[in-house]
C-alpha positions as CSV (number, residue, x, y, z in Angstrom):
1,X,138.7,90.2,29.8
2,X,136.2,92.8,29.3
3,X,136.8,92.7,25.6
4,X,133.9,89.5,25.6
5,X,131.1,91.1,26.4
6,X,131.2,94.3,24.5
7,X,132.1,91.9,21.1
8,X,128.9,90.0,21.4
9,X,127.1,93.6,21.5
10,X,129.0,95.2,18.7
11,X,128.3,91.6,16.9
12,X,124.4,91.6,17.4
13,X,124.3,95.3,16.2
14,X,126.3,95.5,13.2
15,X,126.4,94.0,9.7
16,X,128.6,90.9,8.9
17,X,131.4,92.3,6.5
18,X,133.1,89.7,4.4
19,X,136.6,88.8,5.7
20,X,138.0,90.3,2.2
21,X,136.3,93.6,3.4
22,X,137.9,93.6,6.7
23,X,141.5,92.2,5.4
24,X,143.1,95.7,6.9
25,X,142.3,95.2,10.6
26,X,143.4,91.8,9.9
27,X,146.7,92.6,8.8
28,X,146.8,94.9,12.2
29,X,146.2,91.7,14.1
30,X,148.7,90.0,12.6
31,X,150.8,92.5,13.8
32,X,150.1,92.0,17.2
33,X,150.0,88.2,17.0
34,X,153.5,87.6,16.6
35,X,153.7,88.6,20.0
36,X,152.5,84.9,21.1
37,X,156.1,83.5,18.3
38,X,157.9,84.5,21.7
39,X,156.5,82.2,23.9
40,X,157.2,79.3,22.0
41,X,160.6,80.0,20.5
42,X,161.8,80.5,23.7
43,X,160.5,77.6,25.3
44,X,162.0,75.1,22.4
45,X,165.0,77.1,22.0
46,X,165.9,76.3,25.7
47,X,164.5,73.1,25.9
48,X,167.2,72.5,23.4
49,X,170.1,74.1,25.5
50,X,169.9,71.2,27.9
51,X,171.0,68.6,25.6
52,X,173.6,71.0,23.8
53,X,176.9,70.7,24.6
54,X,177.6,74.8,24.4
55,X,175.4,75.5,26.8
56,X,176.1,72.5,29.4
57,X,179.8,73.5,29.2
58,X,179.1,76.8,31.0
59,X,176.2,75.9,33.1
60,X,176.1,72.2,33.5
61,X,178.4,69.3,35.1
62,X,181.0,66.9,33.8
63,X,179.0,63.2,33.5
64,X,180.2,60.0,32.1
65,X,182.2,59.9,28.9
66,X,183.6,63.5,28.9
67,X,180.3,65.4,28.5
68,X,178.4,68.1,30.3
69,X,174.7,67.3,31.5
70,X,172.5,69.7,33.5
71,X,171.5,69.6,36.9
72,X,168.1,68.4,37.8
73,X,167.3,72.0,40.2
74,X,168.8,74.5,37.3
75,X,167.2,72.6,34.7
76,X,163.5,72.9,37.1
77,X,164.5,76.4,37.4
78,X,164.7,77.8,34.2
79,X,161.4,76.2,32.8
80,X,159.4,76.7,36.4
81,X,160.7,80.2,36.4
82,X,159.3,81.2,33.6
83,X,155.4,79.7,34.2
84,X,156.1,81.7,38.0
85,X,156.6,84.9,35.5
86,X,153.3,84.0,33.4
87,X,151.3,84.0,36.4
88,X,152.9,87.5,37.9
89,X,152.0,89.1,34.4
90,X,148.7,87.6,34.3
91,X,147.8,89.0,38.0
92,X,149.7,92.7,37.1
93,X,148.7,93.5,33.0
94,X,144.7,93.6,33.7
95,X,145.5,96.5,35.7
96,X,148.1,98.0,34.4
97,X,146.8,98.1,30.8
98,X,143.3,98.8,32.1
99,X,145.0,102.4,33.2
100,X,147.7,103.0,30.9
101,X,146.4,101.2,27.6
102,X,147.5,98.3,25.7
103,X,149.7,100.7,23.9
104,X,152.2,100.8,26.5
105,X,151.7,97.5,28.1
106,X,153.2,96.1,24.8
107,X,156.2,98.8,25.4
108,X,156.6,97.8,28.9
109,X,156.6,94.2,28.4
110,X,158.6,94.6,25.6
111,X,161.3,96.8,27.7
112,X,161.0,94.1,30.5
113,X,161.7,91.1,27.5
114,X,165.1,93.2,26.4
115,X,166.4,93.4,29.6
116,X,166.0,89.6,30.5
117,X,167.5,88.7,27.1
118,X,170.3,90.7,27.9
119,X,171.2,89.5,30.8
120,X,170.8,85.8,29.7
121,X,173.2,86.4,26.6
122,X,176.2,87.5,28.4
123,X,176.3,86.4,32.0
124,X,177.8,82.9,32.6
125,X,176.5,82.4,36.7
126,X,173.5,80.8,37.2
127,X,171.7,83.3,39.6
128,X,171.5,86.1,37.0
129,X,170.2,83.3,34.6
130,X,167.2,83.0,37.3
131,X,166.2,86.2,37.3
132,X,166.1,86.5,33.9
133,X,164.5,83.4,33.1
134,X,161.5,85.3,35.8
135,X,161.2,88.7,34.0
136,X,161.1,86.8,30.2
137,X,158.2,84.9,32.1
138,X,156.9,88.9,32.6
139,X,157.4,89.7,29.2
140,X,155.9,86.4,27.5
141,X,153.1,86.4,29.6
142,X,152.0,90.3,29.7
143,X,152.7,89.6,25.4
144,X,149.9,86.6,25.4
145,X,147.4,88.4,27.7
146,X,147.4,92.0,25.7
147,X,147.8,89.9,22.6
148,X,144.5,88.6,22.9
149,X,143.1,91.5,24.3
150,X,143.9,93.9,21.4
151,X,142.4,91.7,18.8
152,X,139.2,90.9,21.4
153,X,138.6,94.5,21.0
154,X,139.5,95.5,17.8
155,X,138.6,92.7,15.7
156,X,134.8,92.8,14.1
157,X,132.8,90.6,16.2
158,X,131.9,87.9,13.7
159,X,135.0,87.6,12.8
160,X,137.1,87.1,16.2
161,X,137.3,83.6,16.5
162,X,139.6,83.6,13.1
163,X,141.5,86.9,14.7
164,X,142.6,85.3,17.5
165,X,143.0,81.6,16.1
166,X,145.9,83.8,14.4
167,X,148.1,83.6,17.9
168,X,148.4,79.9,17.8
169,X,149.7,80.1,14.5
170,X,152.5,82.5,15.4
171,X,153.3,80.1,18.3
172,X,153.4,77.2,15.8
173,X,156.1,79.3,13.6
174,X,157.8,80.1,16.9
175,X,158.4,76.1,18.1
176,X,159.3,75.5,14.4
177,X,162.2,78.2,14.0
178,X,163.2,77.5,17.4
179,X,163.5,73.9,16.3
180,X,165.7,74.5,13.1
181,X,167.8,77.2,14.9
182,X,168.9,74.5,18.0
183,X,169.4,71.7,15.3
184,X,171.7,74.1,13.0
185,X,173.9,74.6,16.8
186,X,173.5,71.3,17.9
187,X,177.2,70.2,17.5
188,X,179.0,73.4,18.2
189,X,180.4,73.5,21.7
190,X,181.4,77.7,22.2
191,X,178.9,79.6,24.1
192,X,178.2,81.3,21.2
193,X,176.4,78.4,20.5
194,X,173.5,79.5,23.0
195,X,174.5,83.2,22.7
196,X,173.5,83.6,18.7
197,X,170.2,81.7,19.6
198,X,169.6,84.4,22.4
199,X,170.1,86.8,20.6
200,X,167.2,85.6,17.4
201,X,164.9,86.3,20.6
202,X,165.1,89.7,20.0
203,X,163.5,89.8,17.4
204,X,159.6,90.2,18.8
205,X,160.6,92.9,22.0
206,X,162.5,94.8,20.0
207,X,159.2,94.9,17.1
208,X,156.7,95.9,19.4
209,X,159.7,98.4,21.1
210,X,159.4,100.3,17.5
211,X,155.7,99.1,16.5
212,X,153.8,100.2,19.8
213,X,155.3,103.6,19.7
214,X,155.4,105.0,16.2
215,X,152.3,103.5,14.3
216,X,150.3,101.0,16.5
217,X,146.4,102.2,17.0
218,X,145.0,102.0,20.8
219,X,142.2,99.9,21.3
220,X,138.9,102.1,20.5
221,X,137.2,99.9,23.4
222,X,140.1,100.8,25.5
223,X,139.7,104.5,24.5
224,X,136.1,105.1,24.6
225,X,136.5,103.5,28.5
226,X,138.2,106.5,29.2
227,X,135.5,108.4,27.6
228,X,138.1,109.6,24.7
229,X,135.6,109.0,22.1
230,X,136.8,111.3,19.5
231,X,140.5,109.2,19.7
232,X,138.3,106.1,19.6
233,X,136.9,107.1,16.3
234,X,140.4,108.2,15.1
235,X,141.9,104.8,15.9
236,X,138.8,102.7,14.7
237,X,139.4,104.6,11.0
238,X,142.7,103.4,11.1
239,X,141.9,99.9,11.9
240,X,138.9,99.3,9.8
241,X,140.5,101.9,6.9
242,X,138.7,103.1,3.6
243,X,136.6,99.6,3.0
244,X,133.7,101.3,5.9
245,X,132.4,105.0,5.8
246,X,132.5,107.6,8.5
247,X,128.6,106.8,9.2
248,X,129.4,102.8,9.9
249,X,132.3,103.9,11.8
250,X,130.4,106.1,14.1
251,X,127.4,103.3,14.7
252,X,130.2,101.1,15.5
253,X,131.8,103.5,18.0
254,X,128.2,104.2,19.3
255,X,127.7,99.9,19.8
256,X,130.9,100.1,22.0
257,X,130.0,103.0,24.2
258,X,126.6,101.5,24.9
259,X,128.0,97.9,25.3
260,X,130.4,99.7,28.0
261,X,127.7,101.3,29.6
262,X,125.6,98.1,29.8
263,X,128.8,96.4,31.1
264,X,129.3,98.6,34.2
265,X,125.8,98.3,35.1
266,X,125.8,94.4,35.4
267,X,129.3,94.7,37.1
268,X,128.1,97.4,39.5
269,X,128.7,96.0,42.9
270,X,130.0,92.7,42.1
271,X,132.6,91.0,44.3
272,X,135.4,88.7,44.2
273,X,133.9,85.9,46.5
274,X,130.5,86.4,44.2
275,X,132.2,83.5,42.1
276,X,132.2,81.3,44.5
277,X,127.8,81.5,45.3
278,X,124.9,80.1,43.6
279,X,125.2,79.2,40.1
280,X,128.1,81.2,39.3
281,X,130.1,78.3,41.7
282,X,129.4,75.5,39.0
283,X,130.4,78.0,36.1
284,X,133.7,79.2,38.5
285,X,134.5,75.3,38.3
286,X,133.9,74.8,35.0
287,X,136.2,77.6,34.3
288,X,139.0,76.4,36.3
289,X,138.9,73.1,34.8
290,X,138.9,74.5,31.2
291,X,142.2,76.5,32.8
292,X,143.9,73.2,33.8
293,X,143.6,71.5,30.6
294,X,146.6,72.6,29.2
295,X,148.6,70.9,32.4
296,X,146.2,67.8,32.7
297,X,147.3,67.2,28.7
298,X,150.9,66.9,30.2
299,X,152.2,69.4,27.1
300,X,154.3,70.9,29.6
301,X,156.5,67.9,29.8
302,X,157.3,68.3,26.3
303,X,157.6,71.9,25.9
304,X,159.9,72.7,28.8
305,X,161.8,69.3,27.9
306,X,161.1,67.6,24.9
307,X,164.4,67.3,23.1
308,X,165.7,65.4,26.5
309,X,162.9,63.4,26.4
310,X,163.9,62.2,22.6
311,X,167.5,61.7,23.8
312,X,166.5,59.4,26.2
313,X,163.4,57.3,24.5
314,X,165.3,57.5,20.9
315,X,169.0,57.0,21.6
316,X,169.7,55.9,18.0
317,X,167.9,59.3,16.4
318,X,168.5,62.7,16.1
319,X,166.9,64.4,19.2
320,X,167.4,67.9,17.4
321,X,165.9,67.0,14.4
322,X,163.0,64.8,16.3
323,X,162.0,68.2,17.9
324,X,161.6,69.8,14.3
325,X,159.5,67.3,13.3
326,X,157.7,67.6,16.5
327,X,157.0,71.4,16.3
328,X,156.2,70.7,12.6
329,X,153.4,68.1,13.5
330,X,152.1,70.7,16.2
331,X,151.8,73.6,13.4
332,X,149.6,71.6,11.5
333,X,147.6,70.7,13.8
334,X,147.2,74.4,15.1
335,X,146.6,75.1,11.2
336,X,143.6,72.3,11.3
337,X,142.0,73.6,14.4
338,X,140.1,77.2,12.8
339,X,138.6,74.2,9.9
340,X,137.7,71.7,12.5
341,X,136.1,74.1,14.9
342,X,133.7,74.9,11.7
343,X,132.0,71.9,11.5
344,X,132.3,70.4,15.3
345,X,131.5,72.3,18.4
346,X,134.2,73.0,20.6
347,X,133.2,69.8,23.2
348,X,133.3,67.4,20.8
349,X,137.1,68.7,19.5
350,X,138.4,68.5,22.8
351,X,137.3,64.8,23.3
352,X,138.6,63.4,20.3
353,X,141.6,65.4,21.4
354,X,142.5,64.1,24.7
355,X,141.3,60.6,23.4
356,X,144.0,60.6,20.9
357,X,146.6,62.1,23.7
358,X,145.4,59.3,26.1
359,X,146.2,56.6,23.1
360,X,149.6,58.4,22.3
361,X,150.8,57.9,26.1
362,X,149.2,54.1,26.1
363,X,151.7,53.3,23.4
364,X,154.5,55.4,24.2
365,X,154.4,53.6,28.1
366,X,153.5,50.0,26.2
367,X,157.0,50.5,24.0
368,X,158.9,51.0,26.9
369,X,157.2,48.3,28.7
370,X,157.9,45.8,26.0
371,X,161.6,46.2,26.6
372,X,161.9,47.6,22.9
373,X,164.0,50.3,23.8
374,X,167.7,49.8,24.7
375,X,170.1,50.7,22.7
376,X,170.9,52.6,18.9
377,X,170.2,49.6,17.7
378,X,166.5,49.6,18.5
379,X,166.0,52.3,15.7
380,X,162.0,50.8,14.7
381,X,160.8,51.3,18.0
382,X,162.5,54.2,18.5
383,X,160.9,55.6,15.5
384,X,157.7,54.7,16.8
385,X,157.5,56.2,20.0
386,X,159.0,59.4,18.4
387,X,155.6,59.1,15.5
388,X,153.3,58.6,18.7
389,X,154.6,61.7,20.6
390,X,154.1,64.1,17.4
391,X,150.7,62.7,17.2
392,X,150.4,63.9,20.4
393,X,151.6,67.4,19.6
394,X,149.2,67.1,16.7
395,X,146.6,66.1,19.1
396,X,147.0,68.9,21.8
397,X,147.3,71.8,18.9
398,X,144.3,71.2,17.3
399,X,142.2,70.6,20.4
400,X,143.3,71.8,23.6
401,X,145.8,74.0,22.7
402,X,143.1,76.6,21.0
403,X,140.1,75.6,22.9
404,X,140.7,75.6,26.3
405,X,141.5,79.2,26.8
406,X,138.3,79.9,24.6
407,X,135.8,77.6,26.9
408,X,137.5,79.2,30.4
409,X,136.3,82.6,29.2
410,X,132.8,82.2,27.7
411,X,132.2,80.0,30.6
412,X,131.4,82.2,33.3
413,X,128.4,84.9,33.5
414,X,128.6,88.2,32.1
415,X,128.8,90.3,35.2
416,X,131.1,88.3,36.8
417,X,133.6,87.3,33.5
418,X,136.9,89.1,34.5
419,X,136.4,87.8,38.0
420,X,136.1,84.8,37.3
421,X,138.4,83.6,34.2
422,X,141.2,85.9,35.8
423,X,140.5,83.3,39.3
424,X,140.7,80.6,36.2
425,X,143.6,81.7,34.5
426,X,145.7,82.2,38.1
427,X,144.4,78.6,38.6
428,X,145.7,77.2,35.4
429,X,148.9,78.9,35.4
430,X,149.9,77.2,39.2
431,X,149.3,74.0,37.9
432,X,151.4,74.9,35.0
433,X,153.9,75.5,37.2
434,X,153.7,72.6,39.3
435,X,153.7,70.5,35.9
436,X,157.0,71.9,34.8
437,X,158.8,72.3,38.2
438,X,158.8,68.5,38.8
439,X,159.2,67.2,35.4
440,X,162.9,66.6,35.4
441,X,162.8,64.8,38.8
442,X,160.3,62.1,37.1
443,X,161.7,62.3,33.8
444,X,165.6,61.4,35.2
445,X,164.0,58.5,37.6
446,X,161.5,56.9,35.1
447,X,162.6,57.7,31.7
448,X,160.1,57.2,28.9
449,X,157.7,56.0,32.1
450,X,157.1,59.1,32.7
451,X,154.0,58.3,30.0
452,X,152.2,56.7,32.5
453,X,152.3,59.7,34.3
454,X,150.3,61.4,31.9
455,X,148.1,58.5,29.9
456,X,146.1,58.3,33.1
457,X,146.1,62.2,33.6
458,X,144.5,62.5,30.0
459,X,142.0,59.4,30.9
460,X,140.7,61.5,33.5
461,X,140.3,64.8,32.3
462,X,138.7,62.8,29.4
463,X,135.8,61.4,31.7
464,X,135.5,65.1,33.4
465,X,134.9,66.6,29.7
466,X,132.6,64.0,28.4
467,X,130.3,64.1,31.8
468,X,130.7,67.8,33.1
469,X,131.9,70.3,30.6
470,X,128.7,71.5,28.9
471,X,128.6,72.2,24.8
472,X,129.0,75.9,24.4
473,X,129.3,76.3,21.0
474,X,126.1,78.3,19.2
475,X,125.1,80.3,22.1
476,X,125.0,83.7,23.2
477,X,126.1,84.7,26.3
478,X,122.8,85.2,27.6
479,X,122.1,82.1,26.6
480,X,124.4,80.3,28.8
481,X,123.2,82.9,31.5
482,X,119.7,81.2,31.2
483,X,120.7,77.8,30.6
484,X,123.4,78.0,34.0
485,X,120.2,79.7,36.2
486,X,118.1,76.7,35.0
487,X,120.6,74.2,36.0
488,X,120.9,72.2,32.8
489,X,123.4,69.5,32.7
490,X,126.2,69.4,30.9
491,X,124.8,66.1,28.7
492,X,121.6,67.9,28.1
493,X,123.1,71.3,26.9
494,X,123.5,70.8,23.1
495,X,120.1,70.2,22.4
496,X,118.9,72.3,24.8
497,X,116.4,74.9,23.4
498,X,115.1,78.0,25.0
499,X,111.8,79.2,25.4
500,X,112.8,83.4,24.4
501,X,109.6,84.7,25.9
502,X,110.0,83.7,29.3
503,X,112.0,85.8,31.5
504,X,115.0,84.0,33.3
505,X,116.8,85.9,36.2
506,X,120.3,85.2,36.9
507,X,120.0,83.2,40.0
508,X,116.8,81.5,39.4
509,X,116.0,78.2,41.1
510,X,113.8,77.2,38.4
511,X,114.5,73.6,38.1
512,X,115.6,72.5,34.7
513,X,113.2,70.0,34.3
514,X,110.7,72.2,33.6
515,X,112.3,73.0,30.6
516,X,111.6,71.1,27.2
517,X,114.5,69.7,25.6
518,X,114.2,68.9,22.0
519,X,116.1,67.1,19.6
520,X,117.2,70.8,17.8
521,X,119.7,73.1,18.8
522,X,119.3,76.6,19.4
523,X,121.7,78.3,16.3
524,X,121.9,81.7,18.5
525,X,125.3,83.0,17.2
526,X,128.3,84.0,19.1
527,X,131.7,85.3,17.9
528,X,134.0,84.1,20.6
529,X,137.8,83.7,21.2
């Protein structure tokens, strides 16, 4: 992630632009946001197989009553596969694209994403349905990763918070279309029921097949690495276009090379097991824990099988169109999040999140508990426990859906960042994993218990982000350097202030307490993801 440091650099040293002023590189990012509608069209699309008829009649079982239902290790297998394919891209893009260039690790992943769809389409056996299901894991996970990183690096640094907010957005539209498109096939019982829904995947491999080739800009940061600093300036003018002259291009360019120098000189001789000593342990913790939110929040249980879920806790409803309205409630909280994170720090956001998850599973668990839920003809309580779950959606999209990834990376210390939130990301991808691989197994055995699976989960992870994650938002990076070495807890970091003129070195024991800490924060600005 060595897009982070550099940004704060380039953000210290250059005017703030309006957003109006910088609309072009925003419309590039957009371009390379869509990337993330993948991830989550894919993921509702088949969670929507397994409770469609067209799909079950090719790879599922008879069951009672004349229908098809799946089997408890294919349906593990093609949700787990694809979080097993996240984590090999997340371990194999870094260094690939740091040699090759973000340029073709969209074409590669994009080459890698054909293949798997192809193969899913047409075969009817469910090994070749495995190893497709791995490579799309490739494809969607080597997609997020450079996603980000393109717009880390190209996006003007007081600005790259909104940039890359823009990727949660696209995987809102993605849950949403895939939504509509499994409720318009619901009831149709050919394969081409799954087949035409396959084939609407190709939509984003084949974009960035024709996008990443003819007109897509490298990253300047990416170039001016390789010390290609004339095509750094070349792609930067197409990025930032007509709105800045040749002379604020150049001082950009000339921010970025320096930043890159700077950067190698703090990561000169740095290690792996450096994350684990001194202060950089706590902040390796820290980092790991923001990694894990996403499966403590238990959003893998409805991603991966949602539209099961609803056909079991909502017998009377429309499962298909429950999930719309699920994906729906999920956009707008995704839309709410860029507002929120305005006016409350990112701490703060992610408690009233996972306090409103933690409710949400309370009464989802309670309804089932009360014995509300038997049959069609329970249709109020049905309709309750489907409102609770989209306010869960609503919940995780606004808060830890954005967030979490953010925290994980500003977390740890500058020279050892790509260490350590790469460690954090491998982390939170295996538990990912684990979350979605046993899933079904609880989900056919408990049913709509399964919530108290995950109430307690959130409880947890509630107590852990009230008492131990520290309050980032509003500082530098050097900041948090200062504040780590000093050993400031988490409850005193928001009001924190720092005393500039005395010189803090990066494993100081200094004792914290010999630090004032006033009622006023420090307002040091940061543009972070």
């Amino acid at each position: 992630m060595v897009g982070y440091a550099g940004g704060n650099v380039v953000a210290a040293g250059l005017p703030q632009t309006s957003f109006r002023h910088n609309i072009r590189s925003f419309v590039f990012a957009l371009a390379v946001a869509f990337g993330t509608f993948q991830y989550n069209l894919d993921t509702t699309i088949v969670n929507g197989f397994q409770a469609m008829q067209g799909f079950l009649r090719v790879f599922g079982v008879p069951g009672k009553g004349g229908k098809y239902v799946i089997e408890t290790t294919f349906q593990q297998l093609i949700t787990s596969l694809l979080q097993v394919g996240l984590i090999v891209a997340s371990l194999l893009i870094g260094p690939f694209s740091r040699y090759f260039g973000r340029r073709a690790g969209f074409f590669v992943a994009s080459v890698i994403g054909c293949v798997a769809l192809l193969i899913q389409t047409f075969v009817t056996s469910k090994g070749p349905v495995y190893v497709a299901r791995l490579l799309l894991g490739v494809s969607n996970g080597a997609l997020v990763n450079l996603v980000v990183l393109w717009i880390s690096e190209t996006a003007p640094g007081h600005l790259r918070g909104s940039y890359v907010s823009s990727f949660q957005i696209f995987q809102g539209l993605g849950g949403i279309t895939g939504a509509g498109i499994s409720k318009a096939f619901a009831k149709n019982l050919s394969k081409h029921s799954y087949q035409l829904q396959l084939v609407v995947l190709f939509a984003v491999p084949v974009w960035f097949l024709l996008y990443s080739v003819i007109y897509m800009p490298e990253s300047p940061r990416w170039l001016a690495t390789h010390d290609r600093h004339d095509e750094a300036l070349k792609s930067l003018r197409k990025i930032r276009g007509s709105n800045f002259s040749e002379a604020e291009l150049q001082a950009e360019l000339d921010i970025i090379v320096e930043a890159i120098r700077v950067e190698r000189e703090v990561q000169a001789g740095a290690t792996f097991l450096d994350i684990f000593r001194g202060t950089d342990l706590r902040r390796t913790l820290l980092a790991c824990g923001a990694a894990t939110l996403h499966a403590a929040s238990g959003i893998n249980f409805l991603v991966g099988y949602g539209t099961v879920f609803f056909q079991i806790a909502a017998p009377g409803s429309d499962a298909f169109r429950n999930t719309i309205i699920l994906q729906v409630c999920g956009f707008i909280g995704a839309l709410s999040a860029p507002v929120l994170a305005r006016y409350f720090g990112r701490k703060t956001i992610l408690i009233a999140g996972f306090s409103l998850m933690c409710m949400c599973f309370t009464i989802v668990g309670a309804t089932n508990e009360g014995k509300l839920i038997h049959s069609p003809k329970d249709a109020p309580a049905g309709a309750a426990l489907v409102a609770f779950v989209c306010l869960y959606q609503f919940a995780y999209n606004m808060s830890c859906g954005p967030l979490a990834w953010a925290v994980g990376a500003e977390i740890p210390s500058q020279r050892l960042r790509s260490l350590t939130f790469g460690f954090a990301m491998g982390v939170g991808f295996v538990f990912a994993w684990l979350t979605t691989f046993t899933t079904p197994k609880y989900l056919t055995e408990l049913g709509v218990r399964v919530a108290w699976i995950w109430m307690p989960s959130c409880f947890i992870t509630l107590l852990w982000l009230i008492f131990f994650l520290p309050e980032t938002e509003g500082r530098s990076l050097e900041d948090l350097d200062i504040m780590f070495a000093n050993r400031v807890p988490a409850l005193k970091f928001k009001h924190y202030v720092i005393d500039h003129t005395i010189a803090v070195g990066g494993e100081s024991e200094k004792d914290a307490d010999s630090e004032k800490v006033k009622g006023t924060e420090s307002r040091d600005e940061v543009a972070m993801v």
